[in-house]
C-alpha positions as CSV (number, residue, x, y, z in Angstrom):
1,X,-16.3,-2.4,7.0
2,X,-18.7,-0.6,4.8
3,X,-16.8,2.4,4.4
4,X,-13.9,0.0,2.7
5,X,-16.9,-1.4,0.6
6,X,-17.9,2.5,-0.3
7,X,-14.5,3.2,-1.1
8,X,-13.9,-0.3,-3.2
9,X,-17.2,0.8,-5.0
10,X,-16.1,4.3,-5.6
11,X,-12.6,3.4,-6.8
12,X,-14.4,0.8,-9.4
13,X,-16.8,3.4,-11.0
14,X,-13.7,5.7,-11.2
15,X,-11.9,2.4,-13.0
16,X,-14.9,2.0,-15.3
17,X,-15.3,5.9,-16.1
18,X,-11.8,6.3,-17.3
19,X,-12.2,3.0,-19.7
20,X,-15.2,4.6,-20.5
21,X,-13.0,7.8,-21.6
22,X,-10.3,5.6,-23.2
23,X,-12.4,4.2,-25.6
24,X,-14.2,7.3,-26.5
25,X,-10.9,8.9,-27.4
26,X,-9.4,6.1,-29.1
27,X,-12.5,6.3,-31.2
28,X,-12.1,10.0,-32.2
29,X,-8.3,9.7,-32.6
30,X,-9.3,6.8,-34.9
31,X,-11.7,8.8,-37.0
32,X,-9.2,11.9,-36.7
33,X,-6.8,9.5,-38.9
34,X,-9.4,9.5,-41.6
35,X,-9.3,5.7,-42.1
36,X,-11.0,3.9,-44.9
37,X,-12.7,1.9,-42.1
38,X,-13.4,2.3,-38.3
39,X,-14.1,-0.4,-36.1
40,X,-16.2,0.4,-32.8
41,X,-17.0,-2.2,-30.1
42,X,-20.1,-0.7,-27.8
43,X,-19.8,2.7,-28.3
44,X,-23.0,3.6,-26.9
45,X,-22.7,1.9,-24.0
46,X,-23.1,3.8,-20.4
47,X,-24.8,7.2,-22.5
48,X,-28.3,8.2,-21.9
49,X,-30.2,8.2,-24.6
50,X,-29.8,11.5,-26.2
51,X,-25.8,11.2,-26.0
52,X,-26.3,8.0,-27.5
53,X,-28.5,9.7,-30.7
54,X,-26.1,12.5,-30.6
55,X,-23.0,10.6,-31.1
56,X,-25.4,8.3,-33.6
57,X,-25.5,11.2,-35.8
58,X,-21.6,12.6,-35.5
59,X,-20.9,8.9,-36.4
60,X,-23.1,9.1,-39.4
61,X,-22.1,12.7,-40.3
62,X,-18.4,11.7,-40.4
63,X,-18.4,8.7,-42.1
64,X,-21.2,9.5,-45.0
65,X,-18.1,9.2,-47.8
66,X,-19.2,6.2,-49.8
67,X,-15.3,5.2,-49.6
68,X,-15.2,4.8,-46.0
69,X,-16.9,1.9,-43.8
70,X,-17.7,1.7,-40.0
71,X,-17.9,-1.5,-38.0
72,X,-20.2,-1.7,-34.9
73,X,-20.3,-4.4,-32.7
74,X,-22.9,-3.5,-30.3
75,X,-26.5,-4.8,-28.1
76,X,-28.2,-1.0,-28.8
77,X,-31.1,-1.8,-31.5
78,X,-31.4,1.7,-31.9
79,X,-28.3,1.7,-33.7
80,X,-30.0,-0.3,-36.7
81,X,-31.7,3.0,-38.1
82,X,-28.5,4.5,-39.2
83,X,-27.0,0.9,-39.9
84,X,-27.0,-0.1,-44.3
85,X,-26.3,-3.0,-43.3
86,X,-27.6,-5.5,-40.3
87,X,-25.9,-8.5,-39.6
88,X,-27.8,-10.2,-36.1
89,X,-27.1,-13.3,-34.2
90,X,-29.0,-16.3,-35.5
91,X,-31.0,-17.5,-32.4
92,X,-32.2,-13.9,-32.0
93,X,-32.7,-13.7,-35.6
94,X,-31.3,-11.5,-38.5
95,X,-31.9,-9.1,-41.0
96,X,-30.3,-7.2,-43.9
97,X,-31.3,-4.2,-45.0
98,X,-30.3,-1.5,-47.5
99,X,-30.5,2.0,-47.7
């Protein structure tokens, strides 16, 4: 019985790892299409820290054009220093701030 548990376990991470993929791609195809504005739901999620502040920076490299917006839906409060804009959730309180 616990090697079907292993295997269950190992065939979920491999589920989760190719969303993880997915979405990564379907980010940079987005960004590829040079859209006006790019919507991104948690894309920092699962990357250590310095992925995280890498693709941070790509983000911000990419879309500093004062025509183009980006969207970002996500729990990472590091995020906030390359953010313009903050918009938080009112019981955890909110800020706005501009660059």
């Amino acid at each position: 019985m616990g090697h079907a548990i292993t295997n269950s376990l190992i065939q979920i991470k491999k589920i989760i790892m190719r969303n993880q993929i997915q979405e990564r791609l379907a980010l940079s195809q987005n960004i590829a299409a040079n859209p006006n504005t790019v919507f991104c739901v948690e894309p920092f999620s699962s990357l250590s820290n310095e992925n995280s502040e890498r693709l941070g920076k790509l983000l911000m490299r990419v879309m500093n054009n004062p025509d183009r917006s980006m969207l970002v839906a996500t729990q990472e409060a590091f995020v906030f220093a390359f953010a313009d804009r903050v918009n938080g959730n009112e019981n955890e309180g909110s800020s706005e701030a501009s660059n």
